[in-house]
C-alpha positions in Angstrom: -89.6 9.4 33.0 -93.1 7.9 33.4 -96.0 9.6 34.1 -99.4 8.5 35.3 -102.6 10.4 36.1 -105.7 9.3 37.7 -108.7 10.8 39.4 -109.6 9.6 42.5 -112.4 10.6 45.2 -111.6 12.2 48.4 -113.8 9.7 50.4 -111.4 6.9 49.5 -107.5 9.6 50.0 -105.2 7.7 52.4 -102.5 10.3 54.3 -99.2 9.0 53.1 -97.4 7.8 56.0 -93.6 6.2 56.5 -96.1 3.0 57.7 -98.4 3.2 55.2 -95.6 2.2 53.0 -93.7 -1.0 51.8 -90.4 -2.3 53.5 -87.5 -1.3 51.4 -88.3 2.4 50.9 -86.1 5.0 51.8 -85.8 9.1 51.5 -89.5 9.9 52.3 -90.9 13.3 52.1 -94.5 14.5 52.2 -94.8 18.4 51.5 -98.6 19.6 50.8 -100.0 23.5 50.3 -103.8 24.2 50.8 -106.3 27.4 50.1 -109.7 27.6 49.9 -111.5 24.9 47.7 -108.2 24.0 46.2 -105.1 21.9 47.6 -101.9 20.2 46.6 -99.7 17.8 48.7 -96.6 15.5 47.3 -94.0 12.7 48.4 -91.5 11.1 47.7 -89.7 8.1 48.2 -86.8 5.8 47.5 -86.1 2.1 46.7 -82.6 1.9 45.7 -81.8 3.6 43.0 -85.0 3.7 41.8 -87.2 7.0 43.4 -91.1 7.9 43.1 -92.5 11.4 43.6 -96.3 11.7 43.9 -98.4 15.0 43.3 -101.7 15.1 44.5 -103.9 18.0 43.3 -107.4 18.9 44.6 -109.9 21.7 43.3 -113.7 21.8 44.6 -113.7 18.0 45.2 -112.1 16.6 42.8 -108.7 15.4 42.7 -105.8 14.4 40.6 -102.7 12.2 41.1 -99.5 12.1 39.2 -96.4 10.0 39.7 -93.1 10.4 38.8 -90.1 7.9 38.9 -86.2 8.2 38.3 -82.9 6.7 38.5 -80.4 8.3 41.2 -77.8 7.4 39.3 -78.7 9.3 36.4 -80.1 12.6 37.9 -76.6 12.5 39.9 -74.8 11.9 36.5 -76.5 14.9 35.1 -75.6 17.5 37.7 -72.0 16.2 37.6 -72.0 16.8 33.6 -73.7 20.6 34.3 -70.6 21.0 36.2 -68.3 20.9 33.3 -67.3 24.0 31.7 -65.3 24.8 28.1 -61.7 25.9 28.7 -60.7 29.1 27.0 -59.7 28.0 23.1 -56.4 30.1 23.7 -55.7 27.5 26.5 -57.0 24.5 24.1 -54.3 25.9 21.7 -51.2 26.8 24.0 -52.0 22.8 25.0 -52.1 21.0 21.6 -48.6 23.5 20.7 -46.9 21.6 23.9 -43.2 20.6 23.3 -41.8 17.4 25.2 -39.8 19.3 27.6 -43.1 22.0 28.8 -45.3 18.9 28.7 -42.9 17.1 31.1 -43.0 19.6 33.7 -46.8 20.3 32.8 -47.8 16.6 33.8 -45.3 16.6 37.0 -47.1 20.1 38.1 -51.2 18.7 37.8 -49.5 15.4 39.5 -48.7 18.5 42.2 -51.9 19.8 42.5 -53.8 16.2 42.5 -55.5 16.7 39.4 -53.7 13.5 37.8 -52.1 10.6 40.1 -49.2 10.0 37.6 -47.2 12.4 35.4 -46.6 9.3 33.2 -47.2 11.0 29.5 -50.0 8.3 29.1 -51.8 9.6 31.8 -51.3 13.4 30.7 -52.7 12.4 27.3 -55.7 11.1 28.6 -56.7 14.7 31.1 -55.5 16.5 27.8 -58.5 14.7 25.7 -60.8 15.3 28.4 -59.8 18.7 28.3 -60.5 19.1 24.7 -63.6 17.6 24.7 -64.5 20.6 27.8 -65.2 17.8 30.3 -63.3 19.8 33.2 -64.2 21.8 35.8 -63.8 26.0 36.4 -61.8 24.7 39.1 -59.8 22.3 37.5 -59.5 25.1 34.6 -57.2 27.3 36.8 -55.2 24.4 37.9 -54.4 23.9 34.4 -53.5 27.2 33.9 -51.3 27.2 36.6 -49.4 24.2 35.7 -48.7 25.6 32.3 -47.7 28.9 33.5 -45.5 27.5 36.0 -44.1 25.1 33.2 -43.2 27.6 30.9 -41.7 29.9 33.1 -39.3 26.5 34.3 -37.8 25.6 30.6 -37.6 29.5 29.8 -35.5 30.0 32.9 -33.3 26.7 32.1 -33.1 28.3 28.4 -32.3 31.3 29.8 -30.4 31.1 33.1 -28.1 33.5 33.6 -28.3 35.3 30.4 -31.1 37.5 31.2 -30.8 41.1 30.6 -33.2 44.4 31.0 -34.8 44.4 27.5 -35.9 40.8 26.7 -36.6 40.7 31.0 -40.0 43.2 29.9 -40.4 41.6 27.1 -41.1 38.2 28.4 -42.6 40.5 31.0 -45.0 41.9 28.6 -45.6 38.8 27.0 -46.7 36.9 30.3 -48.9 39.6 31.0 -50.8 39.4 27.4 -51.1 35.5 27.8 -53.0 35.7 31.5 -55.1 39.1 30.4 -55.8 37.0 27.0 -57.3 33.6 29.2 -59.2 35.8 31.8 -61.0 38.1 29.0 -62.1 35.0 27.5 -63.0 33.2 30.9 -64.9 36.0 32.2 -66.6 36.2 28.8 -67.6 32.6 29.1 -68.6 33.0 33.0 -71.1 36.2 32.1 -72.6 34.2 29.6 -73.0 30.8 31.5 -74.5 32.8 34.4 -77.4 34.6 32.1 -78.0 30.9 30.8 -78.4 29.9 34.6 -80.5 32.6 36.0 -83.5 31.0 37.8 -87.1 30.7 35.9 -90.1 32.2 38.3 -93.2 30.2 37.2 -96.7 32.0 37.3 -98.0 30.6 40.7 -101.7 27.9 40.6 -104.7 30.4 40.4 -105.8 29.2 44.0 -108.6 32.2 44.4 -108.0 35.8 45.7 -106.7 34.1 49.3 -103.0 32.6 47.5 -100.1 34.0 48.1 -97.4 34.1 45.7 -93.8 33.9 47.2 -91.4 36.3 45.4 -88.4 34.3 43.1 -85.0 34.3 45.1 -82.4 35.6 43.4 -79.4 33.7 43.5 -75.6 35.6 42.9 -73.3 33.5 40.5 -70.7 32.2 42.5 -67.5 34.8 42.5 -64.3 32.5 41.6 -61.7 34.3 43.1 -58.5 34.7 40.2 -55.4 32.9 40.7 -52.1 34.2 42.0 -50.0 36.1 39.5 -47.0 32.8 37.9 -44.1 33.9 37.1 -40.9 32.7 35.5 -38.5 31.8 37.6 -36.3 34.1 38.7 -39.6 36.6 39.0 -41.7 37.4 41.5 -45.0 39.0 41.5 -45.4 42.8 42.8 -47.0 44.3 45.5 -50.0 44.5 43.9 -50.0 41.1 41.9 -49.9 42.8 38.7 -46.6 42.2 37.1 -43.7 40.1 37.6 -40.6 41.8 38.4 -36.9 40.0 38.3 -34.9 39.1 41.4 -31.8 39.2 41.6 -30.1 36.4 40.8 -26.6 35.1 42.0 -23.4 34.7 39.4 -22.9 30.8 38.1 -20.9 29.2 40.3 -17.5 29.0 39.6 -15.7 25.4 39.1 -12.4 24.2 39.5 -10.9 22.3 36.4 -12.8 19.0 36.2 -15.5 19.9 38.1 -19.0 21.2 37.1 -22.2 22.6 39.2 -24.8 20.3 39.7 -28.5 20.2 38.7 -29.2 23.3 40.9 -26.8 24.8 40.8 -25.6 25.3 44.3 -22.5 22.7 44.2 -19.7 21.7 42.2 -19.3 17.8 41.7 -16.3 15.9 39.3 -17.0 15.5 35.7 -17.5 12.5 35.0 -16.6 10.8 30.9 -17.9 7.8 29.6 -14.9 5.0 30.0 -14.8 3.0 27.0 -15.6 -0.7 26.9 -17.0 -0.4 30.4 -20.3 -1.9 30.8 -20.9 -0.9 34.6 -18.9 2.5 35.8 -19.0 4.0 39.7 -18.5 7.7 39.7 -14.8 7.9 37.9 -14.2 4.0 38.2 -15.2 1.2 35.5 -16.4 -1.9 37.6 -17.4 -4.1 34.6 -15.3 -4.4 31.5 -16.8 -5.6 28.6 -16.2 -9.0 27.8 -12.2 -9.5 26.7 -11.4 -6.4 28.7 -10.4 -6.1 32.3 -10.3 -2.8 34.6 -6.9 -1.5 34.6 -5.1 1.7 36.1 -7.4 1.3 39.2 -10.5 1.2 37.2 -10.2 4.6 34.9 -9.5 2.0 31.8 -10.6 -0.8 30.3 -7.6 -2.8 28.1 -7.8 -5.9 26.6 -6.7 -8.7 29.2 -3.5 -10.2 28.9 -3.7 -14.1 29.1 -1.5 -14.8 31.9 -1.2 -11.5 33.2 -1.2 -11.1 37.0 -1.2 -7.8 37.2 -1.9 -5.4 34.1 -1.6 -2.1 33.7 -3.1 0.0 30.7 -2.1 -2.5 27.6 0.8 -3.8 29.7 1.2 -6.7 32.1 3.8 -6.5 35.2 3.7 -9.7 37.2 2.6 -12.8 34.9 1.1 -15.5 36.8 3.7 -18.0 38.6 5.2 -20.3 35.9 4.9 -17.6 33.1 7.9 -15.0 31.7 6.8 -11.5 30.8 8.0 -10.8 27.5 10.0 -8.3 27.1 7.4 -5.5 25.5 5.2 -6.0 28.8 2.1 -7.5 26.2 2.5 -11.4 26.7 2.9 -13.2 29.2 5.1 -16.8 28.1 5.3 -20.3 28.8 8.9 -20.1 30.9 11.9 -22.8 30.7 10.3 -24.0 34.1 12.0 -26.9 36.1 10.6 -30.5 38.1 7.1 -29.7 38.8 6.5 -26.4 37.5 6.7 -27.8 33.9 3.7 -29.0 34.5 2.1 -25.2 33.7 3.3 -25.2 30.4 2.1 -28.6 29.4 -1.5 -27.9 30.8 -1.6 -24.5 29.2 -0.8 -26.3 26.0 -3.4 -29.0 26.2 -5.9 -26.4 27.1 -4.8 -23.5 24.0 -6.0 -26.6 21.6 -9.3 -26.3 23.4 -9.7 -22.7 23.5 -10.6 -23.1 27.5 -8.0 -20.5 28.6 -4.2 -20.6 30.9 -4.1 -21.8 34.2 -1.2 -20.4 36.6 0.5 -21.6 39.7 -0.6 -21.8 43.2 1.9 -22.5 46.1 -1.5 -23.1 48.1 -2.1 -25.8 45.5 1.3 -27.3 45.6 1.7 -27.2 49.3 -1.8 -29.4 49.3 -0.8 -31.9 46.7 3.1 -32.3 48.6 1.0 -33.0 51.8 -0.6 -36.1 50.3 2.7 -37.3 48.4 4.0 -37.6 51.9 1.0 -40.0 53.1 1.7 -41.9 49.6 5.8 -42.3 50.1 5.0 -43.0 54.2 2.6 -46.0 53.3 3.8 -46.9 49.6 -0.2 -47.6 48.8 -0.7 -45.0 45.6 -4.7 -43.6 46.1 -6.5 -40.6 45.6 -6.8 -38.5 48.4 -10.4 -37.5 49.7 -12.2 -34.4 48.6 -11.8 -33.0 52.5 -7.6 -34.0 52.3 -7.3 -32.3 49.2 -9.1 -29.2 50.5 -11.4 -29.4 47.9 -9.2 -29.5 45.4 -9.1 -31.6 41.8 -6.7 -34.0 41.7 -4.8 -36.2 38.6 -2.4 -38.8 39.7 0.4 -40.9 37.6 3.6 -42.7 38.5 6.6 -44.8 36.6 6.7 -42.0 33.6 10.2 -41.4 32.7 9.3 -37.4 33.0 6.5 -34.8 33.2 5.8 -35.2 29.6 5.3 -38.6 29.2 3.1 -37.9 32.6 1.3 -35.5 30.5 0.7 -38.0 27.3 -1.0 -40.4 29.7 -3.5 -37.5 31.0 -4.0 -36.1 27.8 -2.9 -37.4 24.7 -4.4 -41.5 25.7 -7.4 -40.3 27.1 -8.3 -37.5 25.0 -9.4 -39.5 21.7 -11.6 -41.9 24.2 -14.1 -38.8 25.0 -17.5 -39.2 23.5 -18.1 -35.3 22.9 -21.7 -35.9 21.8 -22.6 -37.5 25.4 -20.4 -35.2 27.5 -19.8 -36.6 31.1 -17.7 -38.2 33.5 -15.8 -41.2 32.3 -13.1 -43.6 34.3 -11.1 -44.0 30.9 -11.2 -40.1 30.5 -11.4 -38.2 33.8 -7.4 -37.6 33.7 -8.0 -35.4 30.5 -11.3 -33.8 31.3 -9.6 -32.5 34.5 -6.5 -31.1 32.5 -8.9 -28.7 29.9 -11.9 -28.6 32.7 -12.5 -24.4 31.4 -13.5 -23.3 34.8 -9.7 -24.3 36.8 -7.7 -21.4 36.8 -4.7 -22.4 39.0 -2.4 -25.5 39.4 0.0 -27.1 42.0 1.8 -30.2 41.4 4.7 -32.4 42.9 7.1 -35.2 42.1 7.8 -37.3 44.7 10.7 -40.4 44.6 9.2 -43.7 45.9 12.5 -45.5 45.1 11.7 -47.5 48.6 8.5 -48.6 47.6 9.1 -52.5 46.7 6.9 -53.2 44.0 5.8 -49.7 42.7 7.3 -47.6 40.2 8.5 -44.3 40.5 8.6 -41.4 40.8 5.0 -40.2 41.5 3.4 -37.2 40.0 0.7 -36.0 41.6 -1.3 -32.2 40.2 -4.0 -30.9 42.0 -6.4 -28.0 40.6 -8.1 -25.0 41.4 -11.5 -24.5 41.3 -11.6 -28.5 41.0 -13.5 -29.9 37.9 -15.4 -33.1 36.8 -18.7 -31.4 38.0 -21.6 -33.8 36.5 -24.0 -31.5 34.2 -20.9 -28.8 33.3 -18.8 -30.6 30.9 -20.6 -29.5 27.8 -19.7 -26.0 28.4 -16.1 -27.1 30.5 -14.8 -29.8 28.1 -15.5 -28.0 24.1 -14.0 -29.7 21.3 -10.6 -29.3 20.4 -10.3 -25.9 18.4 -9.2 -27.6 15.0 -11.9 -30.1 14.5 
């Protein structure tokens, strides 16, 4: 602080006055005391932050002026750092001896009592430090107290539960007691002594003649911080007279059937449930996600490898294989059948795709009845076309006509068109689309016809026509839908 003195007359003393000052002021006060041949008066006022208390001082004439200026700011962060107080060291200890699992509920009980907004472990950390370094408050003290009382008593009672019987109940009885009687000693230790440090300073009054009057110091009582309740474990409660925590009777576990176990609390039995293997997302007893290569089997309590082919698989075995397939006769495979007319056509796609590693496809009568439907429009008219994308129900669609049978049907799809791809600029091509729809990855099913057009004067029969499910030739999906073939 600065101080200034100066001696002034009396002739020339102005009375300090709200309008006898400059705009901007604020928090004015003028207090003054006079006796006989000596006075004192003094004010104070407020800019801001910035504050200014005058003393004026008069004896036989003569007077005397000092002034005084501070920072509000500061005087306000003094008082709050006279509020801090040093926590007990047996509390400082019991805190830097926490284990995860008390410091868990520690953090979740201050988060309770609003000491800390989060119980994040980052957050406990950082009230622990200021703990350490005694930057709390008495109040705050006892909330930490409380929240490590009640802490310990919840993982000794989930240690414990149930198992409690009459000698260790007084001896954790006993030892509660010692802990609390060990932090109030020492609180009430630290208390006396802060309150002797504290106890007002009476000044010797200005000799102002035989006429002054001195005003007798007021004593001030230390404020009385009333204890907190008794904590006690749980399964505890205090007495009558808040002295001692005494056991309350407790209820027998509750008894499960087979495969069922009480939950958290205790109050209800739920199903066990076990970890099902290879299953990446599982609901209650049921696997919803297999791994990749396994599929949910058994109504979701297994996860087996899939069965290409397979319909419908149970465990490590497959029932039904997909229409066109044979179920061998061990239940694990499901085979390329001695199909007949259009149905061949299963086998030779599946064969085309295993040298591309893009997977089976299986037969759809929704497929078949589509591509029929437009073999009828081509045999009405004789004029061989691709249908459109809305009378083919969004199907794929290859067409050929003349071959002497499926397989030479097959050759002209694949085998001519296949060599023709450019697999290092992946796309749709006219010389190629036959074979990029026959290996597309993403088609899963298949329905195809053969249809006579014997009548047709000038156009060679039969016609084959295969549509596909989902369709493919999707520009910007080939690289991932048309791979190279598995040998190369």
């Amino acid at each position: 602080m600065k101080r200034t003195t100066a001696a002034i007359s009396m002739a020339v003393m102005l009375a300090l006055s709200g309008a006898a000052i400059g705009n901007g002021l604020e928090d004015i006060q003028i207090t003054s005391k006079s006796v006989t041949g000596f006075s004192t008066s003094q004010s104070s006022s407020c800019n801001g932050n910035a504050c200014t208390v005058v003393t004026k001082t008069c004896r036989d004439g003569v007077c005397t002026e000092e002034t005084e200026t501070y920072d509000k700011d500061e005087v306000k962060a003094d008082e709050e750092v006279a509020s801090y107080v040093a926590p007990p060291s047996a509390l400082k200890a019991e805190l830097r001896a926490l284990d995860a699992e008390t410091k868990k509920y520690f953090g979740r009980n201050l988060r309770k009592s609003r000491v800390i907004r989060s119980s994040r472990t980052s957050v406990v950390d950082q009230f622990l430090e200021k703990v350490y370094n005694d930057e709390v408050t008495v109040q705050e003290i006892q909330l930490v107290e409380k929240a490590l009382d009640d802490a310990e008593a919840k993982v000794a009672s989930r240690a414990n539960r149930f198992s409690l019987n009459s000698s260790n109940i007084e001896a954790r009885r006993a030892e509660i007691k010692a802990k609390i009687a060990a932090r109030r000693a020492e609180l009430e230790a630290r208390r006396a002594a802060r309150g002797q440090g504290d106890q007002p300073v009476t000044e010797d009054p200005v000799d102002g003649g035989d006429d002054a009057t001195e005003e007798p110091p007021v004593n001030e009582e230390p404020p009385v911080n009333e204890e907190p309740p008794l904590a006690c474990d749980e399964g505890f409660a205090p007495s009558e007279d808040g002295t001692a925590c005494e056991p309350v009777a407790e209820e027998p576990p509750l008894a499960c059937d087979e495969g069922f176990v009480p939950n958290e609390d205790g109050t209800a039995c739920e199903p066990a449930q076990a970890a099902i293997e290879f299953c990446q997302v599982q609901e209650g007893e049921a696997c919803v996600t297999c791994e990749e290569g396994y599929i949910p089997t058994n109504g979701g309590a297994l996860c087996s490898i899939a069965i290409e082919g397979c319909a419908v698989q149970e465990a490590a075995t497959c029932t039904t294989c997909l229409e066109g397939l044979i179920l061998s006769e061990d239940g694990t495979q499901c085979l390329i059948g001695d199909a007949t007319g259009a149905k061949k056509f299963v086998g030779l796609h599946n064969a085309a795709r295993a040298k591309h590693g893009t997977g089976s496809v299986g037969w759809s009568s929704a497929v078949e009845e589509s591509a029929r439907k437009w073999a009828e429009v081509i045999a009405s008219d004789c004029n061989v076309r691709h249908s459109t994308f809305e009378q083919r129900n969004g199907y794929g669609e290859n067409l050929a006509w003349g071959h002497r049978s499926e397989e030479a049907a097959m050759q002209g799809w694949y085998d001519k068109e296949e060599p023709l791809y450019d697999y290092n600029n992946p796309g749709f091509g006219m010389s190629t689309g036959h074979f990029t729809q026959v290996v597309w990855k993403k088609t899963k099913n298949i329905g195809c016809v053969i249809m006579p057009l014997d009548h047709c004067r000038g156009v060679p029969s039969p016609l084959y026509i295969c549509q596909y499910d989902p369709p493919g030739n999707y520009a910007g999906q080939f690289p991932e839908n048309v791979p190279r073939p598995i040998s190369s």
